[in-house]
C-alpha positions in Angstrom: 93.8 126.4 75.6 96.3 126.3 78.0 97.1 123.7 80.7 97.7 124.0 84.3 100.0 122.0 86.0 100.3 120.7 90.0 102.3 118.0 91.9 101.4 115.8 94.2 103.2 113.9 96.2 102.2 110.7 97.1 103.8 108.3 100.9 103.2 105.0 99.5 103.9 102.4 96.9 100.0 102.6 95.8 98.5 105.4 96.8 95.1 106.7 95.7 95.3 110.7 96.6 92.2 112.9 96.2 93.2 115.5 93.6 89.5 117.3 93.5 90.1 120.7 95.2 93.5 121.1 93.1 91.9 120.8 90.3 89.2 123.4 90.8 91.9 125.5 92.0 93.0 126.2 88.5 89.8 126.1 86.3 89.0 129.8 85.3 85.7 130.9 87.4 83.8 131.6 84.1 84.8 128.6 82.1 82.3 126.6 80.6 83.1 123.3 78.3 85.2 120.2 79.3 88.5 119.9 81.9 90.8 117.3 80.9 92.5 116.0 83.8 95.6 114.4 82.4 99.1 112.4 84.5 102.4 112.4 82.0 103.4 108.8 83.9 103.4 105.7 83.0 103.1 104.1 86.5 100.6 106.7 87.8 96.5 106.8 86.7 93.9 109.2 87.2 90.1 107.9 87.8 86.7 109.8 89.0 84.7 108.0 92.0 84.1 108.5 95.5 87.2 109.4 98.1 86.0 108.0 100.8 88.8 106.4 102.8 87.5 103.2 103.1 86.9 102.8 99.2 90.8 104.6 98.3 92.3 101.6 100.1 90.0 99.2 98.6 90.8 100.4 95.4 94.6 100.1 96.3 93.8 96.3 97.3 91.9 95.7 94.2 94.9 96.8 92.5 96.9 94.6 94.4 94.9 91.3 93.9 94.5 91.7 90.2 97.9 92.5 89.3 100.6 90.1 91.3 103.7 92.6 92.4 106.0 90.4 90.2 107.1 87.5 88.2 106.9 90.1 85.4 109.2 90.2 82.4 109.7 94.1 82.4 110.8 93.2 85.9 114.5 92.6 84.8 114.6 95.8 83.2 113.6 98.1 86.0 111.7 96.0 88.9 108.2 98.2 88.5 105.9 95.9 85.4 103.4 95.6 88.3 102.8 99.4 88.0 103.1 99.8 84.8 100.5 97.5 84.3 98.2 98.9 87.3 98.5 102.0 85.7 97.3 100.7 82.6 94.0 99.6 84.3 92.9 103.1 85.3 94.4 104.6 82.8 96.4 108.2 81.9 93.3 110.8 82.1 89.6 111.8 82.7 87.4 114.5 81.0 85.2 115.9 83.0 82.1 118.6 82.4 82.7 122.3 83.4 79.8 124.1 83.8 80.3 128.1 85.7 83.3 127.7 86.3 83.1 124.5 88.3 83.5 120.8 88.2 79.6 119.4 87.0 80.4 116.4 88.9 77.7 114.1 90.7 77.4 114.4 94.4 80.1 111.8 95.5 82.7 111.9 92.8 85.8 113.2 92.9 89.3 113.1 91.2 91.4 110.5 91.8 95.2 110.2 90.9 96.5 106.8 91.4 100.3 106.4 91.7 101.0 102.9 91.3 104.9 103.2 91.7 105.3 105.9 94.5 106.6 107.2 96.8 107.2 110.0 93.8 106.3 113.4 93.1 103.7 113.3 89.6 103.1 116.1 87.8 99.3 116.7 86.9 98.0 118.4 83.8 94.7 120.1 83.5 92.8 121.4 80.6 90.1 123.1 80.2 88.4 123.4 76.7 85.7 125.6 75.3 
C-alpha cells in the first residue's frame, strides 16, 4: 500500500484550502477500496464538505469563535495552543470510498485541509487501500 505525498501551501493563519483534485491526482485509475487522506501536523486538519467560498471562510470564523486565539497555557511554550486545539476539532484524517479509480464522493463534497497555524507548507499523505 503505498502513500502519496503533496504540499500545500497555505497564505493565512487559518486557511481552509481545497485539496480535492490533488488528491485524485495520485489515486491509481483502476483502484477500488478506501483512500485515506492523512496531514502529519498537529496544527493542520483535514475534513470532507462543500468548498464553496462562502462556507471555507465560515468554517475559518467558526474556528475562530469557538477557540479564543489565546490565554492558553501551551501559549508560553510556543504562542500556537489556539491551533493546536483547532486542529484537534477537525481532526488529523478522512477515509474516503474509491470506486474506478475515483473519489465516490456525493455531489458537493470535497477535501478539505485545514491549516490552523499557517502561513506553512503541510505535507499531505494519501492512501489508498484494497
Amino acid at each position: 500500500m503505498p502513500t502519496n505525498r503533496f504540499t500545500v501551501a497555505t497564505d493565512d493563519q487559518l486557511s481552509v484550502v481545497d485539496i480535492t483534485e490533488r488528491v485524485r491526482d495520485v489515486i491509481p485509475e483502476d483502484a477500488e477500496g478506501t483512500c485515506t487522506v492523512f496531514v502529519r501536523h498537529t496544527t493542520t486538519g483535514v475534513t470532507v464538505n462543500e468548498a464553496e467560498p462562502r462556507l471555507l471562510g465560515d468554517l475559518g470564523d467558526a474556528l475562530g469563535d469557538l477557540v479564543p486565539d489565546s490565554g492558553w497555557d501551551h501559549d508560553e511554550l510556543d504562542g500556537n495552543a489556539d491551533a493546536h486545539v483547532r486542529a484537534m476539532l477537525v481532526g488529523p484524517s478522512e477515509t474516503i470510498p474509491v470506486r474506478d479509480g475515483g473519489l465516490d464522493m456525493g455531489t458537493w463534497q470535497s477535501v478539505l485541509l485545514v491549516d490552523c497555524d499557517g502561513p506553512r507548507e503541510r505535507a499531505v499523505d494519501v492512501v489508498v487501500t484494497d
